[in-house]
C-alpha positions in Angstrom: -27.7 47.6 3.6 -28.3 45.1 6.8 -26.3 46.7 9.3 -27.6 45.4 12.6 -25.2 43.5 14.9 -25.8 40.2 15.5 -25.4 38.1 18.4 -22.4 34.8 18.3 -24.8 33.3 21.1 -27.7 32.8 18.5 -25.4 31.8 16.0 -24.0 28.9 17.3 -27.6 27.7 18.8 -27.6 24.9 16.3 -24.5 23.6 17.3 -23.7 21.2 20.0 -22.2 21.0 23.1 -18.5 22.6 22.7 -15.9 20.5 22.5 -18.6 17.6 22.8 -16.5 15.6 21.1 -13.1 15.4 22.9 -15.4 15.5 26.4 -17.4 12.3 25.0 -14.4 10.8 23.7 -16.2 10.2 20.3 -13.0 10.1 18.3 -10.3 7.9 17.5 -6.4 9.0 16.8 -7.1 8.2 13.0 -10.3 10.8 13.1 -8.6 13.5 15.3 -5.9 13.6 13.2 -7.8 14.0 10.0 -10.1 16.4 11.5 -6.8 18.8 12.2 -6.4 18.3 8.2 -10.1 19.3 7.2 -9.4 22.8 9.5 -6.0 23.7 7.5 -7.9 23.5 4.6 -11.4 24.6 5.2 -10.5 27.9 3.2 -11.0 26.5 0.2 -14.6 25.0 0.5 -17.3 27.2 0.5 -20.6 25.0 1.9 -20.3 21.4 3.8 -23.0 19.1 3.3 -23.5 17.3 6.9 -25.2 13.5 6.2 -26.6 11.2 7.9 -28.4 7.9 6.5 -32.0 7.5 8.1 -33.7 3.6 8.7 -34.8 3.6 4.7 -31.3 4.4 3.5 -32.1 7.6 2.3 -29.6 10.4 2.8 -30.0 13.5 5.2 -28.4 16.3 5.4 -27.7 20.0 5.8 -25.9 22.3 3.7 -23.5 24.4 6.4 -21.2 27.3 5.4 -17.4 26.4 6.1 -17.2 28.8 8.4 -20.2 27.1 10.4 -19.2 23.6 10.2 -15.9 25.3 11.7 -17.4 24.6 15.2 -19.6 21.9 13.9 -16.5 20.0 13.3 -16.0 19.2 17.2 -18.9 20.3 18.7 -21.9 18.1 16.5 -24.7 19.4 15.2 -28.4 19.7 16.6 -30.5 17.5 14.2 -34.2 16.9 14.1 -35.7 12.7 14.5 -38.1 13.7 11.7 -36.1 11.3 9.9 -36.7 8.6 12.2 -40.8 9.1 12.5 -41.5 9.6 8.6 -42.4 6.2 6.8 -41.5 6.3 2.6 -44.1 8.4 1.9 -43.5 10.9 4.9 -46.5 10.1 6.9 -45.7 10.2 10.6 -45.3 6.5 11.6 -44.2 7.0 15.4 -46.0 9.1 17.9 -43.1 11.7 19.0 -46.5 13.6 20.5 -46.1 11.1 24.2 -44.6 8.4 24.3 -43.2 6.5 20.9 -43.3 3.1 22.4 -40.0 2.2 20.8 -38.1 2.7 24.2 -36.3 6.1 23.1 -37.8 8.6 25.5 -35.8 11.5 23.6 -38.1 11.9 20.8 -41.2 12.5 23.0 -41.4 16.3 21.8 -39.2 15.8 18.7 -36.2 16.6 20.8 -33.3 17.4 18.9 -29.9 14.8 18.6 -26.8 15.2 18.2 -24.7 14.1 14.7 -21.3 14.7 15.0 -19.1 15.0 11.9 -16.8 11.2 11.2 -13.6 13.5 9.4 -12.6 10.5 7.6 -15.3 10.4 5.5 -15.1 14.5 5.0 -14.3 15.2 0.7 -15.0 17.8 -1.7 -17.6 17.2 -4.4 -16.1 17.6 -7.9 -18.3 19.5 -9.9 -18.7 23.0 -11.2 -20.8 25.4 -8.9 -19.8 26.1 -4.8 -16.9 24.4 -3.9 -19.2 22.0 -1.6 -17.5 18.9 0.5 -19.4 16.0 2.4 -19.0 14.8 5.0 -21.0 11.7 7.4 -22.2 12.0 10.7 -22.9 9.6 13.9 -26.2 10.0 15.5 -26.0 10.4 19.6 -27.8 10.7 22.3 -27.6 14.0 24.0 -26.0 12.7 26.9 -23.5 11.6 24.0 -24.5 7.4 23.7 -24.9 6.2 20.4 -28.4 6.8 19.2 -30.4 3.9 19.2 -31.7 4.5 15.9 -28.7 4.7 14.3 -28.0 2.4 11.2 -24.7 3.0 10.7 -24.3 2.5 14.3 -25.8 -1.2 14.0 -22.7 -2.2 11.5 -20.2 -0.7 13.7 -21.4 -3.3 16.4 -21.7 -6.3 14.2 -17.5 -5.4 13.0 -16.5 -4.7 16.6 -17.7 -8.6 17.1 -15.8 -9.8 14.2 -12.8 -8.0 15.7 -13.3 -9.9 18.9 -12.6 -12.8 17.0 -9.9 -11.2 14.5 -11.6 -11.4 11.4 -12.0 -8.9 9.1 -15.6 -8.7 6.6 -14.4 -7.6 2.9 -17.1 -6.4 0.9 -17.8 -5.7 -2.9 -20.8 -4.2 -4.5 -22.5 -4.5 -7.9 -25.4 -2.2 -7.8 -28.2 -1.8 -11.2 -30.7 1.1 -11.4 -32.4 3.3 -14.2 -31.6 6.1 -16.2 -33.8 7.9 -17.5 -34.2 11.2 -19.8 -36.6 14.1 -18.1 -39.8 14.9 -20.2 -40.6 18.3 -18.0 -39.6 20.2 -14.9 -42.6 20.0 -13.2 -42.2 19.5 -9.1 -44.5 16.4 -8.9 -45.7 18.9 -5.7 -49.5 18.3 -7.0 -51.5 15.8 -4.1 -48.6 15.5 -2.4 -48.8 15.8 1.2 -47.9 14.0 4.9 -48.6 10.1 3.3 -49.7 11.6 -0.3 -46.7 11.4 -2.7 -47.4 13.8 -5.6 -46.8 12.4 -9.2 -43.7 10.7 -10.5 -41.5 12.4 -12.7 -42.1 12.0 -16.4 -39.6 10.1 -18.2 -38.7 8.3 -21.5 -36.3 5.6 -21.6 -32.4 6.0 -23.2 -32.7 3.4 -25.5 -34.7 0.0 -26.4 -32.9 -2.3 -23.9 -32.6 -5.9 -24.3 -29.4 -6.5 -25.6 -27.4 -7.3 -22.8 -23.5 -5.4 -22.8 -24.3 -4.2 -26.1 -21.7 -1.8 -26.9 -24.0 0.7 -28.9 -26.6 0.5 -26.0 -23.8 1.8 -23.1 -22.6 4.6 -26.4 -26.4 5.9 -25.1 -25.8 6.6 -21.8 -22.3 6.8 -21.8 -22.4 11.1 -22.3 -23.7 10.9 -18.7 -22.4 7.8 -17.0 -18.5 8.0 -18.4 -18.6 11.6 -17.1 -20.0 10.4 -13.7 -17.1 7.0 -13.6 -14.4 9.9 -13.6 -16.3 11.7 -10.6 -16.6 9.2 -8.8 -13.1 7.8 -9.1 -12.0 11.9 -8.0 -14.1 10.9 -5.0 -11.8 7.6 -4.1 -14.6 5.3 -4.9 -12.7 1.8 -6.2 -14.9 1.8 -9.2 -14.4 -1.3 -11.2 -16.8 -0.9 -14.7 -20.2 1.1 -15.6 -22.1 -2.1 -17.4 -25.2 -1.5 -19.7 -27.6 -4.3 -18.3 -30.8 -5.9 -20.0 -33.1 -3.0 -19.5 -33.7 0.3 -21.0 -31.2 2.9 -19.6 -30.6 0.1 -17.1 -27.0 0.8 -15.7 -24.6 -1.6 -13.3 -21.9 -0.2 -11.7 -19.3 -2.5 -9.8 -16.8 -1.7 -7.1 -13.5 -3.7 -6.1 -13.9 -4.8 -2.6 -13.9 -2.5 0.3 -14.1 -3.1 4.3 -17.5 -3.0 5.4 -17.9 -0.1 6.8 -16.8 1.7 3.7 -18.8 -0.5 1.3 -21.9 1.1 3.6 -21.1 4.6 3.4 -19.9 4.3 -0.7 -23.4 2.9 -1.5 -24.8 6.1 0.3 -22.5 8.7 -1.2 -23.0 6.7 -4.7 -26.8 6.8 -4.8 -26.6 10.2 -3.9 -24.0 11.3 -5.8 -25.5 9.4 -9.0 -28.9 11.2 -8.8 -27.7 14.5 -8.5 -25.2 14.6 -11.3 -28.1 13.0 -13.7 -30.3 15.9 -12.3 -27.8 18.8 -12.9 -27.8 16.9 -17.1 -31.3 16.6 -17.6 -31.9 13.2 -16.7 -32.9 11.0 -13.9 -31.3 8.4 -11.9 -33.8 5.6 -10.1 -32.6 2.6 -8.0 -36.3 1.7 -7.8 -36.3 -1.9 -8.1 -38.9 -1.8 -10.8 -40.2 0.9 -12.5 -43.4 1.7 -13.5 -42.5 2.0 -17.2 -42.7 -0.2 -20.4 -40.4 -2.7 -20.7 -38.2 -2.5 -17.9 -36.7 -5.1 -15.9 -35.9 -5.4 -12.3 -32.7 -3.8 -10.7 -31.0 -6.1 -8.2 -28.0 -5.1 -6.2 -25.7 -8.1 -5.5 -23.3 -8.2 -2.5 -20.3 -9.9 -2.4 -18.9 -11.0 0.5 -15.7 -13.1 1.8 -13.8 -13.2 5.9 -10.3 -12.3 6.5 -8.7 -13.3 9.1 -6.3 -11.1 10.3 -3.6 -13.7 12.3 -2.6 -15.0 8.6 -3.7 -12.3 6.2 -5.5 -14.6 4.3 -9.1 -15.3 3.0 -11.3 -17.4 5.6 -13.3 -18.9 2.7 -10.3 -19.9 0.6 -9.6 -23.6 0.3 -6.8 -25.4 -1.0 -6.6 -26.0 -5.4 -8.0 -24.6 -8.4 -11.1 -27.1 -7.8 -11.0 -27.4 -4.1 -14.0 -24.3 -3.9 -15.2 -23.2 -0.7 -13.8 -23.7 2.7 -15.8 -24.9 5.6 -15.6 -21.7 7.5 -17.2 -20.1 4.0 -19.8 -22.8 3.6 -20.9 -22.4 7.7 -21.0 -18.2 7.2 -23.0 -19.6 3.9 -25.5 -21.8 6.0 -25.8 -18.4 8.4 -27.1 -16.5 5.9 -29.4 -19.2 4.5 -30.8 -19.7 8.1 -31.6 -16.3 8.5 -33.0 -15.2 4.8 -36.4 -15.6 5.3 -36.6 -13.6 8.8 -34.0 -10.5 7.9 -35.4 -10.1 4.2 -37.0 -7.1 5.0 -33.4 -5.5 5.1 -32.4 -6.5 2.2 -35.9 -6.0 0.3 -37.5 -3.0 2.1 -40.5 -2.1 -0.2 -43.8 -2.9 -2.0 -42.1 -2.5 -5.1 -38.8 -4.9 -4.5 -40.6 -7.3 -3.9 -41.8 -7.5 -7.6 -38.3 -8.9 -8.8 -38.2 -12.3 -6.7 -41.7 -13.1 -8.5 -41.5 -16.5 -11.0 -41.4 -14.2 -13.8 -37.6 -13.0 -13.3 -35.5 -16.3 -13.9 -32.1 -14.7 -12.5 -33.9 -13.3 -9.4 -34.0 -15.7 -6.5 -36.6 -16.9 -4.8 -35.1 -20.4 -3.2 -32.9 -20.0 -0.5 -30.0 -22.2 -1.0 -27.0 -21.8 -2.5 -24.8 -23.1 -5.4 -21.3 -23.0 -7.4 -21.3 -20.8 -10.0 -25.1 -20.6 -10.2 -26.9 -16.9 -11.1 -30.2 -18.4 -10.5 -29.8 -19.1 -6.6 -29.8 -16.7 -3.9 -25.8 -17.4 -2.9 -23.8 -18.0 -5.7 -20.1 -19.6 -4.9 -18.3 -17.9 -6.8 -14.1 -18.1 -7.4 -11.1 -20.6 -6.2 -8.4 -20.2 -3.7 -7.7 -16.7 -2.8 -10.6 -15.3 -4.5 -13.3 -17.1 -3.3 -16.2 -15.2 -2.2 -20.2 -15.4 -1.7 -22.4 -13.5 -3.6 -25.9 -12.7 -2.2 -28.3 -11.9 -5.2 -31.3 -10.9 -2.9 -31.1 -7.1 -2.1 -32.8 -4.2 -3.7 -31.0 -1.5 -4.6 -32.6 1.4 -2.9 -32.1 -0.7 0.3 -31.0 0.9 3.9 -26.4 -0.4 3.1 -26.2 -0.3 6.6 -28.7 -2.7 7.9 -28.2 -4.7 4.6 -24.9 -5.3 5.6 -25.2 -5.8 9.2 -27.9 -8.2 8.6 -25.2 -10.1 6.6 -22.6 -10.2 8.1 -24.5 -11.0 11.5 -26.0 -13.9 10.0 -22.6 -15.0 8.1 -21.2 -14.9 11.8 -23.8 -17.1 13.7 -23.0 -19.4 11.0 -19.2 -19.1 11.5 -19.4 -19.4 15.3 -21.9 -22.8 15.0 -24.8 -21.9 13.3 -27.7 -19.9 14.6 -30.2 -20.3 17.3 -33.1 -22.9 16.5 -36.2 -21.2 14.8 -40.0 -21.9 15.5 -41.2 -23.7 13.0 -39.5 -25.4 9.5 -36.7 -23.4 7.7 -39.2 -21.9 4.7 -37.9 -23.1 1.0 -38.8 -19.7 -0.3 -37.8 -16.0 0.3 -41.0 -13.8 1.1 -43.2 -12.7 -1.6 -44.8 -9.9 -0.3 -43.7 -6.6 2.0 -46.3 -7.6 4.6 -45.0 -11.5 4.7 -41.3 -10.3 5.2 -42.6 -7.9 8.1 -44.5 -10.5 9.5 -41.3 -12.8 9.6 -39.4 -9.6 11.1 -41.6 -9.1 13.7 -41.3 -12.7 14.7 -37.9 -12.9 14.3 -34.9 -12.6 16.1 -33.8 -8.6 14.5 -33.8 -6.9 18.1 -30.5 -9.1 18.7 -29.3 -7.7 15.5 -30.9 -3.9 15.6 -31.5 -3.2 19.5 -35.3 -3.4 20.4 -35.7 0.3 19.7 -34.8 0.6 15.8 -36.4 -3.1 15.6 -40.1 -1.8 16.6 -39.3 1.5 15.0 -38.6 -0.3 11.4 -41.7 -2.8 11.9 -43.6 0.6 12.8 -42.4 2.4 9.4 -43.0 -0.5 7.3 -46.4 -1.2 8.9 -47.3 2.9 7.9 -46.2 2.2 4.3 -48.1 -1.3 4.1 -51.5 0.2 5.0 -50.9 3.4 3.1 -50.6 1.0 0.0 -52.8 -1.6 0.8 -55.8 1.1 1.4 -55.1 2.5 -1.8 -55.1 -0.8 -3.2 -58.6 -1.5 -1.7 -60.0 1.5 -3.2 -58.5 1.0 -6.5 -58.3 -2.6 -7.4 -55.5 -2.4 -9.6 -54.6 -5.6 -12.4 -52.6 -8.4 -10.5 -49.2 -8.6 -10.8 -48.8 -5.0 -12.0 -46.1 -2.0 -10.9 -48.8 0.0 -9.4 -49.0 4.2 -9.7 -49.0 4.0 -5.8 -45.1 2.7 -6.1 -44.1 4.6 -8.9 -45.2 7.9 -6.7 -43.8 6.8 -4.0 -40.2 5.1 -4.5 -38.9 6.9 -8.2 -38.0 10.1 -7.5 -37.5 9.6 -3.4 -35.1 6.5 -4.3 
């Protein structure tokens, strides 16, 4: 038996600074106070699963005994900026080796950073196995500023300027992806390498699809997905309905609204949430836009939007009569989001792949930017009457980044609302990009450092840039058919996403 003793010194080397928090003054009275809670009952959890969301909007984390995340709780955690280098495919996209040229001099040497746990978004996983809880993190600095790369750090900005101005952004979320039944076990490890994705997993669909809310086609899916409603409600998720859309296995789940902030981190803890309990069944869960699979059609995520203002308590878009529809403060925050479309569509459609559902082929997918009452075929559609009245934005992709989706929003909603943005070079295009490289073109010559910062900005174009040639090489050497879901996508987006 192990006997030697072993040394508190090394065990806490992975921690950060103690009592980084209270020095830094990282906490509010609402998080301090809830932290205090997650101590009295740390007990009864075994493992904590620390998280953080990296610029693609995939989940990071890692698994920490209780007794571990004990001093974790206040002191942070030492993380690595992997996260931040690696593009989709995990090919290193920004030189950490001198000098990244992003204007963040801490990863030169993949220096570590510091996450320190937010306690109110700390809960316990239901589920059979380890009693495991998870909780978020906020990325600093280690001189304790908010890291520049931080996502979730870019929404908290954008709400502290609707504050400013007392207004309050209320978000709700309908989100489609896949689900799929597992053909074999096998890793998908074969090929796969820094920038080499191995092979997809095999799949076969749940049923035939195509007959849209047809009760017998949810009774399909509904062993897993009425199982995983009941989770996610023990989680405190406002789940509203699990929807069987057009597609095979194709799902839609739908939340009641939420504050933004908590609309961003439910998408993240929903995604991941999802795939792992259609894992531990047998199956797999995709929010790949579009498969590479027969017959399937193209998951969107739609957000809806509205603008309390918090003097009256009442809904800034909401305008007087059953028939009046949207107030001028809603149809300005509309106009803001129309301006800026075209150059912050790379946050809302992030991929090679998402960019296959605003093709002609997919009626209900938009590809205009404009707006309309009522309308599914437009990118905004109007939607409800007095206090209900909201916007919905059709354009997103599911597997994209909630944070930077959001904040792009809800930046753009607020140029509109305070008088409409700055002028742009050029004519306002008609259409939303069709392509990965035409939206990154429009980034880079848009205005997204006064939305991001100038170091997640050049980081993001730098990702994107990776993934693009990756893809477009092995488009060169392949020459697949036009128009097709490639085998370079499917590798690379359905498992990962």
């Amino acid at each position: 038996m192990y006997s030697r003793t072993w040394s508190p010194l090394f065990a806490e080397a992975g921690v950060g600074r103690p009592s980084s928090v209270a020095e830094l003054g990282l906490w509010n009275e609402r998080q301090t106070e809830a932290a205090a809670r997650i101590e009295a009952g740390l007990d009864n959890v075994d493992l904590v699963r620390l998280v953080f969301c990296d610029p693609h909007g995939l989940a990071r984390s890692k698994t920490l005994t209780a007794q571990t995340f004990r001093s974790v709780l206040r002191n942070g955690m030492n993380f690595s900026p992997g996260p931040f280098v690696f593009d989709t495919g995990h090919a290193i996209a920004v030189d950490f080796t001198d000098d990244s040229g992003i204007g963040v001099d801490e990863l030169t040497g993949a220096g570590n950073f510091l996450l320190v746990p937010d306690p109110l978004t700390f809960q316990v996983l239901p589920g059979e196995g380890p009693r495991t809880a998870w909780v978020l993190g906020d990325e600093y600095l280690r001189d304790g500023t908010p890291h520049p790369l931080s996502s979730r750090n870019v929404l908290r900005n954008v709400l502290a300027r609707y504050a400013q101005r007392e207004l309050t952004p209320v978000l709700g979320l309908e989100v489609e992806w896949y689900l799929t039944r597992r053909l074999d076990r096998a890793p998908g490890n074969a090929g796969n390498g820094f920038g080499l994705q191995g092979v997809a997993p095999s799949v076969e669909a749940m049923n035939a699809g195509y007959q849209f809310n047809l009760d017998n086609r949810y009774d399909s899916v509904a062993h897993a997905t009425d199982p995983l409603a009941l989770q996610l409600l023990e989680l405190g998720l406002p789940l509203r309905s699990m929807e069987h859309e057009s597609g095979p296995g194709q799902i839609e789940t739908t939340f009641n609204p939420m504050l933004a902030l908590d609309t961003a981190d439910a998408m993240l803890l929903f995604r991941t949430f999802t795939k792992r309990q259609m894992a531990q069944r047998g199956l797999h869960a995709s929010f790949m836009s579009l498969p590479r699979l027969d017959s399937f059609d193209p998951s969107g995520w739609h957000l809806n939007q509205s603008v309390m203002d918090d003097r009256t308590g009442g809904n800034l878009f909401s305008a007087e009569g059953l028939t009046a529809g949207v107030s001028p403060q809603g149809k300005a925050y509309a106009e803001g989001l129309l301006a800026r479309a075209y150059d912050f569509c790379l946050l809302s459609v992030p991929t090679v792949n998402g960019y296959r559902r605003l093709g002609a082929d997919h009626s209900l997918s938009p590809t205009r930017i404009g707006w309309n009452f009522e309308d599914r075929t437009v990118m905004l559609r109007m939607v409800g009457a007095e206090k209900a009245s909201h916007i919905e934005n059709r354009v997103g992709e599911p597997c994209a980044n909630p944070y930077l989706n959001i904040a792009a929003q809800l930046h753009a909603g607020l140029e509109g609302i305070s008088g409409g943005p700055a002028e742009r070079t050029g004519a306002q295009p008609e259409n939303l990009p069709q392509t990965l490289r035409e939206a990154l073109d429009a980034f880079r010559a848009g205005p997204a450092a006064d939305l991001l910062g100038a170091p997640l900005a050049q980081c993001l174009a730098l990702l994107k840039e990776s993934e693009l040639s990756r893809f477009e090489a092995w488009r060169g050497q392949e020459n697949p058919p036009p128009g097709e879901v490639t085998a370079w996508e499917q590798r690379e987006y359905f498992d990962t996403f």
